[in-house]
N, C-alpha and C positions, 0 to 999 in steps of 0.2 A: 452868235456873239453880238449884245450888244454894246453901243456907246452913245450916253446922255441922248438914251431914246431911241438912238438910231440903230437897224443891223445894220455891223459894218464888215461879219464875218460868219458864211455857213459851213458850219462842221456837221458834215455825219458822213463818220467813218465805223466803219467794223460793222453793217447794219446789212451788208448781203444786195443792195439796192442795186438793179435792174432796170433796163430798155431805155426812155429817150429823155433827155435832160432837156427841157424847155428854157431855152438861151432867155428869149422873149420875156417871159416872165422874171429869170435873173435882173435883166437890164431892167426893169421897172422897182427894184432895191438900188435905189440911188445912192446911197452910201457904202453898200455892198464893195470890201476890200479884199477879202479873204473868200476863198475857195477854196474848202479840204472835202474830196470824196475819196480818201484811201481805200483801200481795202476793203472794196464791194464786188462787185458782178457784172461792172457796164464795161461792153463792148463797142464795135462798129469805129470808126473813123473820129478824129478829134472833132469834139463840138464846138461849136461857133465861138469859143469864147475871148477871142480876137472882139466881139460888138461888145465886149465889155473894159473898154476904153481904160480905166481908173483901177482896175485889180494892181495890188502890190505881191497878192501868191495865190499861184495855183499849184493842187499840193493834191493827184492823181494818183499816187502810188499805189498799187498793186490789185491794178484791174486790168481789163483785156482789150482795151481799146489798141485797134491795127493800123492799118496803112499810113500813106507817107501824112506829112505834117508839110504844106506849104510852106517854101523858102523861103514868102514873106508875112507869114501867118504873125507874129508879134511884131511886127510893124508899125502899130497902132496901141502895142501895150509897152506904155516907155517907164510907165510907176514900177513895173515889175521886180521885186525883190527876192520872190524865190518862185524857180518852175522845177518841181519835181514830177515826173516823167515817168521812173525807174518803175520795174517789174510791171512794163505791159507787152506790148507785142508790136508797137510801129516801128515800119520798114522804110527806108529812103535813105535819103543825107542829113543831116541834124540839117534843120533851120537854119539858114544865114541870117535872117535878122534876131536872132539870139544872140548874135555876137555884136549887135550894136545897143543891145539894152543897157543903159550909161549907168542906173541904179542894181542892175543883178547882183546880190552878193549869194546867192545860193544855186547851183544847176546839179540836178542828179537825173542823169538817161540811163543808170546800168540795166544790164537784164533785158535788152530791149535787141532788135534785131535792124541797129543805125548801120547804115553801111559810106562808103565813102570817106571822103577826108573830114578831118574836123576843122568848123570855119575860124577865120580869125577872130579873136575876142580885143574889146577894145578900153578892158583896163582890167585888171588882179579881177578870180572870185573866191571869195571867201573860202568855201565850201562848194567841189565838185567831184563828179564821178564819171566815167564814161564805160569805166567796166564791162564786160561780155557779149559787146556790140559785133559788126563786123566792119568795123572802123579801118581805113587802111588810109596811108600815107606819111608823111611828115606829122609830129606834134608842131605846134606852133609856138612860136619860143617863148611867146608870154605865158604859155600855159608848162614848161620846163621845169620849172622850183615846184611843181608839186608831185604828192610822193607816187610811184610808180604806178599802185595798187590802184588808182585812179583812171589804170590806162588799160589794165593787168584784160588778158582774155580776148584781145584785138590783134589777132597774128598778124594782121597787113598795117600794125602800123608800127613808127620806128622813129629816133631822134631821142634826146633826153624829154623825161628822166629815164627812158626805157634805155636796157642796155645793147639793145640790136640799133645798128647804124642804120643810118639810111643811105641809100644806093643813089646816083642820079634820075632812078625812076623812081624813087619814091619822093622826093621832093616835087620832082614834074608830078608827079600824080598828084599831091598837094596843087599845087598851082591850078594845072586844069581843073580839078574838079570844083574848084573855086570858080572858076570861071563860067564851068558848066552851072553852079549853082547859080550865076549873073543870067545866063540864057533863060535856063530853066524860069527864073523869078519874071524873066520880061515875057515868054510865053502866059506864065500863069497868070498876068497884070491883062494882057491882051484879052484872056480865057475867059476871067471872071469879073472884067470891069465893069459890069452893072451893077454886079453883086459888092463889089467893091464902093462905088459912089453909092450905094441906099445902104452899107454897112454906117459911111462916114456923116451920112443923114444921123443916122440912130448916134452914133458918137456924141455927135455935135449936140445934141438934143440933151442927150446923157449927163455932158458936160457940163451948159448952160443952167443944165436944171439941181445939177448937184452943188452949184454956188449957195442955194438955201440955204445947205446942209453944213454942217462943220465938217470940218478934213477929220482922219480920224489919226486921234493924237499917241494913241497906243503902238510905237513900232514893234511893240514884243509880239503884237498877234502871231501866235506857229509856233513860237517859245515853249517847249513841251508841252506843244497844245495844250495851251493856257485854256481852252473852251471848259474845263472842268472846273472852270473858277466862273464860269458864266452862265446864265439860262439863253435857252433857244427854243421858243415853242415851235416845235415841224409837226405841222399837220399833214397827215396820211392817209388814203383811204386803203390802202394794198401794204404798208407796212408796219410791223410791231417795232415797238422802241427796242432794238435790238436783235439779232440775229439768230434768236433762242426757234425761229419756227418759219417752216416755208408756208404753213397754213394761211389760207385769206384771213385776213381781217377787216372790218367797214365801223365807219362812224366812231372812230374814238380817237383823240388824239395821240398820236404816236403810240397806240395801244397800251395796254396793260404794261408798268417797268415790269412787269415779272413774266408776263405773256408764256411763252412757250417752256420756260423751262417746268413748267406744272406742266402735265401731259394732259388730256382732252378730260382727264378722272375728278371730279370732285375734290377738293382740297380744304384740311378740317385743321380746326383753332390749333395751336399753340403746342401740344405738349410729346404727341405721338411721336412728332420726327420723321414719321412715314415719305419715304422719296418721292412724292410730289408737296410736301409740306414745308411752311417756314416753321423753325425750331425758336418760339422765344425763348430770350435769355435774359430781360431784361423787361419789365409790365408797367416801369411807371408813367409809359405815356397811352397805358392800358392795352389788351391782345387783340390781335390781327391774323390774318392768315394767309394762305397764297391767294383766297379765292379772294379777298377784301384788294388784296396788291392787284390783281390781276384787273379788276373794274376800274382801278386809281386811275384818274386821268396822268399822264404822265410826262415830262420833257428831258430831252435829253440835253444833259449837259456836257459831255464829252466825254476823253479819253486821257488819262494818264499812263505812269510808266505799269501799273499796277493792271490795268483794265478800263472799263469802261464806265460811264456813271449818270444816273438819271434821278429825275424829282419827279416822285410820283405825290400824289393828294388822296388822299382818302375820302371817301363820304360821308366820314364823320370829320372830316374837315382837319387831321392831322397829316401836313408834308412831312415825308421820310425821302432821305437819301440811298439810292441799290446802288449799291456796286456789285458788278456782275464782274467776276475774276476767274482767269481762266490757267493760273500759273500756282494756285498753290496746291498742289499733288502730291507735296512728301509724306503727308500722313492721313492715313484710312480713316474710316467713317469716326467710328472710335476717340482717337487723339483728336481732329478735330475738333467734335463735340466738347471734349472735356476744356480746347484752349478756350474757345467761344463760350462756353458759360464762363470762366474766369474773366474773361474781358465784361461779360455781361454784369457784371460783380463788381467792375471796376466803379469808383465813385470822386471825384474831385470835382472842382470848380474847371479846371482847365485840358480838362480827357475828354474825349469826346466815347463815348461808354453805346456800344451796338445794343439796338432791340432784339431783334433776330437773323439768320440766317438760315438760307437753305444750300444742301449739302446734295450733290452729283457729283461723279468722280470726275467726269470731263471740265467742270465748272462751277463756281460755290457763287452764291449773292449773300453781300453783308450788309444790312438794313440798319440803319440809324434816324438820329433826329435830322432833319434837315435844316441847315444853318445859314439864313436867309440871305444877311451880307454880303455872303460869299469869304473867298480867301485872302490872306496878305497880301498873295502876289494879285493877285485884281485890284486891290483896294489902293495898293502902293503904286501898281505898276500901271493899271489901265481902266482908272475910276479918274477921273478929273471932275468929278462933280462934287457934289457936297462931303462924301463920303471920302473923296482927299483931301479937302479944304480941312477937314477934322484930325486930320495926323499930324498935329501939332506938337511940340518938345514933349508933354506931360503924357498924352496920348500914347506916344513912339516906345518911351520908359514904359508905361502900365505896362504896353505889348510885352516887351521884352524879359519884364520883370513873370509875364504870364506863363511867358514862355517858359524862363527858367522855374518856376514852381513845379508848371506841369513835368518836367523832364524829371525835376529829383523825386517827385509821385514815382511816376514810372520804373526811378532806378532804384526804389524800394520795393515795388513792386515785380521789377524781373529783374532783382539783382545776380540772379545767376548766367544770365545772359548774355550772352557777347557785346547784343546791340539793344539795349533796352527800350529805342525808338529804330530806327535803321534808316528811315525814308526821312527825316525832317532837314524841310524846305519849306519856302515862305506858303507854296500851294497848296501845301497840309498842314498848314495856319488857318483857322475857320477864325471869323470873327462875329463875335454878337454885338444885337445894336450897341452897348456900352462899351464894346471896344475891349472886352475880356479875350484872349485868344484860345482857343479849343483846339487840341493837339489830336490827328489823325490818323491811320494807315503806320501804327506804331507795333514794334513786337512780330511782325508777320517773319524774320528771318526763321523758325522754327518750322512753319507751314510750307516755306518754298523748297524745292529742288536747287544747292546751291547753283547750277547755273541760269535757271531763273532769277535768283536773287541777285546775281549779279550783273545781268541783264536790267532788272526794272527797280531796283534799289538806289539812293542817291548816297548811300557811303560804303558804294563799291564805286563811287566816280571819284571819292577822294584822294590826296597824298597817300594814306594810309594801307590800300588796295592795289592801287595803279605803282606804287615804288615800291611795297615792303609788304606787299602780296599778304595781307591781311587787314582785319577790321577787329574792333576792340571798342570795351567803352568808352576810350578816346574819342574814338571817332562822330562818334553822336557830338562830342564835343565843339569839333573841329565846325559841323554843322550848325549847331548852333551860334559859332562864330559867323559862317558867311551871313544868317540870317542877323543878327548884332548889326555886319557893316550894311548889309543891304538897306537894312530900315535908316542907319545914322546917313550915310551917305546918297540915299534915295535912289540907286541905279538898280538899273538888271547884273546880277552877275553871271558871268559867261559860264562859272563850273555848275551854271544848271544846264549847260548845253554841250550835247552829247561831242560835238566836236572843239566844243570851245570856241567858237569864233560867233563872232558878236555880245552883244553887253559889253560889260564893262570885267575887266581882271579884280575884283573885290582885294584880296588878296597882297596881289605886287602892288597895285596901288596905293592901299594902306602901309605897306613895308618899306616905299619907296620913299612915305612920310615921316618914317617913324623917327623920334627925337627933334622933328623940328616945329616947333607948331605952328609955324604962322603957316608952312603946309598941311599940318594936319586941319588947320581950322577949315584950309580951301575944301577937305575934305569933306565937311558937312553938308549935309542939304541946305543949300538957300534959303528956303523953307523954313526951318528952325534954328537954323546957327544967326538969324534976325532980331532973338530971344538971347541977346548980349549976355545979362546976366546968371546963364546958363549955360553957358559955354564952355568954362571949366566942368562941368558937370557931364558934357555932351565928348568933352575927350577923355572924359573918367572911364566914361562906358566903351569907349572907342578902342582905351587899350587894353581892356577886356577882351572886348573883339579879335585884335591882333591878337594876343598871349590863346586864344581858343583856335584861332589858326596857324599857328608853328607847325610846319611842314613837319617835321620829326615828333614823331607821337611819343616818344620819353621825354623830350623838351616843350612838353606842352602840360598845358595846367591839367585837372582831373575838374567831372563835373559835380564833386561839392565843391572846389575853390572857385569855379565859375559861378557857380549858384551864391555863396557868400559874397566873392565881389560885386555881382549883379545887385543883390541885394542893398547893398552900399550907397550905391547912388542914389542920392536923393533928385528931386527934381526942380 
């Protein structure tokens, strides 16, 4: 992930990636904020990454890294915003200097084998979990207001919220082991003090030298890992962009995006469908095949709710976007094929319309144009370059105006459908240089097993699902309202995130304005509410917005009156 130039964030996660992580070379990315390696294969003891001074997240989830974790190993990380931990294998006491990180709003250890008391924490965290450890003692009462399941799977421990008391020995045991964590931490200061004073060399170095650099002004980084809104070139000489093959690979950048899912066999143009081939569906950016994807130099650009996603280039010089998806299984070879040529069919200004797709039961890649920009949510939320200087009042409207076009395509297009889009959110917003929007990742409710769907879908997070236990073409609606306030109002909103906590509440906030405007005005971006003589026009659209998010899907507009009103405003 970069920003105006700099990386300030490494994602690769879901990629299988293996043996020693070179700290050394981390700390020479001086801008370097973000560390996500979820859901790979690395083992052994926590790596060094205490020498990287300036991390706001490290986001390790569900690898096999073991033993204990130094009681004062984040000592030295005071930016730290989120340490997710959860699904590996270390053993000890949680960290005591965890519990003095003044900026933490994120801790997740579940799944992990912590033993001991849990230490004192030294202000609310947003977002925590301590789940299936072997945690014993006292909770600690600032940590009490949260919901039990947080605690849930730790028999030795006890106090609110859990409903087992605690005993006079289990609060002593609280205390001491707290104390023993104080010993513990002056042995280990005594053990490793060399290591310690040439850690705080590199720090300091780190630090001095990162003054060059801008801070990085994106606090959303981690925000449903936004990285799929970003390019990352990772050079590899051992692995394929993706975890389609344990085969060697050498000399190619993050290898072929299609790599392994074509087997070792030859791979022919276009039309066979043969199970190592791409199926086009779509020719007017002319035919391809696995074996052309396969040679593409390639970069990964992250992970969404949906799967994974990379930019490959061609040799004839045309970028395609793979998504490689591994949740849509409700229907056989067959129906597939027949959905995917219908999207390949699909034609507007503001659809984002697939070239090809290849078809394995365990896994499907769906190939498109690639759309250089990037997303809304990058452009709005973690572009501060020229490319946000541009989302000016007229700008904002085209967007939203593209938006609504695309959708009523759509809900002529699968008006039989429950969810005519299902996933629309600002990060399946594409935008092109003029600023038109390209709607993505639409229509897949039919392809998934509903419990995937409701797992990686964004209107199964709505009112609609979560209160009243279904979804409807409302709901698409309701979505395209947060997307409405998001753009007028210029925040993150928090019902992109899966627990709610951080951004901003789009939503209450808007509701909390409603009929008075000289709060509603406060409501606007700075940004464009500057542009006086448009202001009425900016609350016009506003309570658009509002009226597309009424919590009660019978007291909420339908999307032809949101599309006519959208239409309405001028600029």
């Amino acid at each position: 992930m970069c920003f105006d130039g700099i990386i300030t964030g490494l994602h690769l996660t879901n990629m299988g990636l293996v043996g020693a992580i070179d700290i050394d070379a981390l700390a020479q990315i001086r801008g370097l904020r973000t560390i996500s390696l979820m859901n790979n294969n690395f083992s052994g003891p926590m790596p060094q990454f205490n020498k990287l001074g300036v991390l706001k997240a490290l986001l390790l989830t569900g690898n096999s890294f073991s033993g204990e974790i130094p009681a004062d190993f984040f000592s030295h990380l005071n930016s730290l915003k989120k340490v997710w931990l959860n699904e590996n294998k270390f053993t000890g006491n949680i960290p005591k200097s965890l519990g003095q990180l003044t900026h933490l709003i994120e801790l997740h250890l579940e799944n992990n084998q912590f033993n001991g008391p849990i230490p004192n924490f030294t202000q609310p965290i947003s977002s925590l979990d301590f789940s299936n450890n072997k945690l014993e003692g006292e909770i600690p009462g600032i940590l009490a207001k949260y919901n039990a399941t947080a605690f849930s799977g730790n028999d030795g421990l006890c106090g609110p919220p859990l409903e087992k008391a605690c005993s006079g020995r289990g609060a002593q045991m609280a205390l001491s082991g707290n104390s023993l964590n104080d010993e513990n931490a002056n042995n280990t200061k005594l053990i490793v003090g060399g290591v310690i004073a040439t850690m705080i060399v590199v720090l300091l170095y780190a630090l001095l030298s990162s003054k060059n650099g801008r801070e990085d002004e994106f606090s959303q980084l981690g925000k449903e890992h936004v990285g799929e809104v970003v390019e990352v070139d990772v050079r590899s000489s051992h692995k394929r962009a993706g975890n389609y093959s344990n085969s060697e690979h050498s000399n190619r950048r993050s290898g072929g995006a299609a790599s392994a899912s074509a087997s070792s066999s030859s791979s022919h143009h276009g039309k066979s469908g043969s199970m190592t081939d791409l199926v086009m569906v779509n020719e007017e950016k002319g035919s391809f095949g696995m074996a052309d994807l396969m040679k593409a130099a390639a970069e990964v650009l992250g992970n969404g709710g949906l799967g994974s996603a990379y930019k490959a280039v061609m040799t004839t010089g045309l970028s395609v976007a793979v998504k490689r998806m591994r949740e849509m299984n409700r229907m056989g070879r067959d129906g597939f094929d027949a959905e995917m040529r219908r999207f390949g069919r699909l034609r507007h200004k503001n659809i984002l319309t697939p070239l090809a797709y290849h078809y394995r039961r365990e896994e499907k890649l769906l190939v498109s144009e690639y759309i250089s920009k990037g997303s809304l949510l990058y452009v709005l939320h973690g572009d501060r370059g020229s490319s946000h200087a541009e989302l000016n009042w007229p700008t904002r409207l085209k967007i939203i105006q593209g938006i609504a076009r695309g959708l009523g395509f759509l809900y002529s297009e699968f008006s039989s459908y429950d969810l005519p889009h299902g996933n629309l959110k600002s990060s399946n917003v594409l935008l092109t240089d003029d600023h038109d929007p390209i709607l993505s990742d639409y229509a897949f409710q039919p392809l998934m097993n509903p419990a995937n769907a409701v797992q990686a879908m964004f209107a199964f997070k709505t009112p609609d699902f979560l209160q009243y236990q279904r979804v409807s073409n409302k709901t698409d609606v309701y979505c395209l309202g947060i997307i409405i306030l998001e753009i007028l109002t210029g925040k993150f909103p928090s019902q992109y995130l899966t627990n709610g906590k951080g951004g901003i509440d789009a939503v209450q906030w808007v509701m909390s304005a409603h009929g008075d405007v000289d709060q509603e005005m406060e409501l606007l971006d700075p940004e464009i509410a500057a542009s006086t003589v448009a202001v009425n026009h900016m609350l016009q659209l506003l309570h658009v917005g509002a009226a597309c998010v009424e919590s009660n899907p019978q007291q909420r507009i339908d999307m032809r009156e949101a599309i006519r009103r959208i239409d309405e405003v001028q600029v």
